[in-house]
C-alpha angles and dihedrals in degrees: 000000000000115000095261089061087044095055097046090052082048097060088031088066100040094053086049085058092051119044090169091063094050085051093054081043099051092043088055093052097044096048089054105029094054086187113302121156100219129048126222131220084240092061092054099053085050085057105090102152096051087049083051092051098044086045099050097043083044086065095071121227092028112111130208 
């Protein structure tokens, strides 16, 4: 498994662990996102708590 595939296990698991944490996710990109189908470079910029999230289970060890 190369280390991509590994890092995205890695935040897969930890958001399994903490439904609380999807439910703040989902809320963010909903409420940026409207709808759309397709998202921008710009939304995700607008985006700060799942780039928190992604940053902190990418430290491994560290847990949410």
């Amino acid at each position: 498994m190369d280390t991509a595939s590994k890092s995205l296990e890695w935040v897969i698991t930890e958001l399994v662990r903490h439904p609380r944490v999807v439910k703040k996710l989902q809320h963010e990109v909903a409420e940026i996102c409207q709808g759309k189908s397709m998202i921008t470079k710009e939304d995700l910029e607008r985006m700060h708590y799942l780039r928190a999230v992604i940053k902190l289970t990418s430290l491994k060890g560290v847990r949410l």
